[in-house]
Phi, psi and omega in degrees: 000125149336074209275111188294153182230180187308319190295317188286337198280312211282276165014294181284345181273305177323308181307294182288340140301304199284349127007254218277283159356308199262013186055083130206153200261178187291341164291319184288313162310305197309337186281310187292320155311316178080040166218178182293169170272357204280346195292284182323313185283347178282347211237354263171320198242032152071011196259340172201127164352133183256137158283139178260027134298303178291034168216354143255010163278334197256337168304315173286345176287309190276008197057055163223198171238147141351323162269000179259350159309291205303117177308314213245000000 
């Protein structure tokens, strides 16, 4: 198992601003994306690692790019 960091946790509060920016809630990303919400609230509260398929899927959901995402 992957021992998660200060960068996922800062990730997952970026992914849930640019959220809460764009009006939508984590079931309404999770749909759009095509994963759960519960995956979206694990990923949002830093508890499990985002793939960077799902993290340019929820980058294209949110209009923005994957580096503007990116805590570093």
């Amino acid at each position: 198992m992957t021992k998660l960091t200060q960068d996922d946790i800062r990730l997952g509060k970026r992914i849930a601003k640019l959220r809460g920016k764009a009006e939508l809630t984590q079931e309404g990303l999770a749909d759009k994306v095509h994963v759960s919400t519960t995956h979206i609230g694990l990923i949002e509260t830093g508890k499990r690692r985002v793939s960077l398929k799902t993290l340019q899927k929820i980058a294209s959901v949110l209009k923005t790019k994957v580096k503007d995402i990116l805590p570093f």
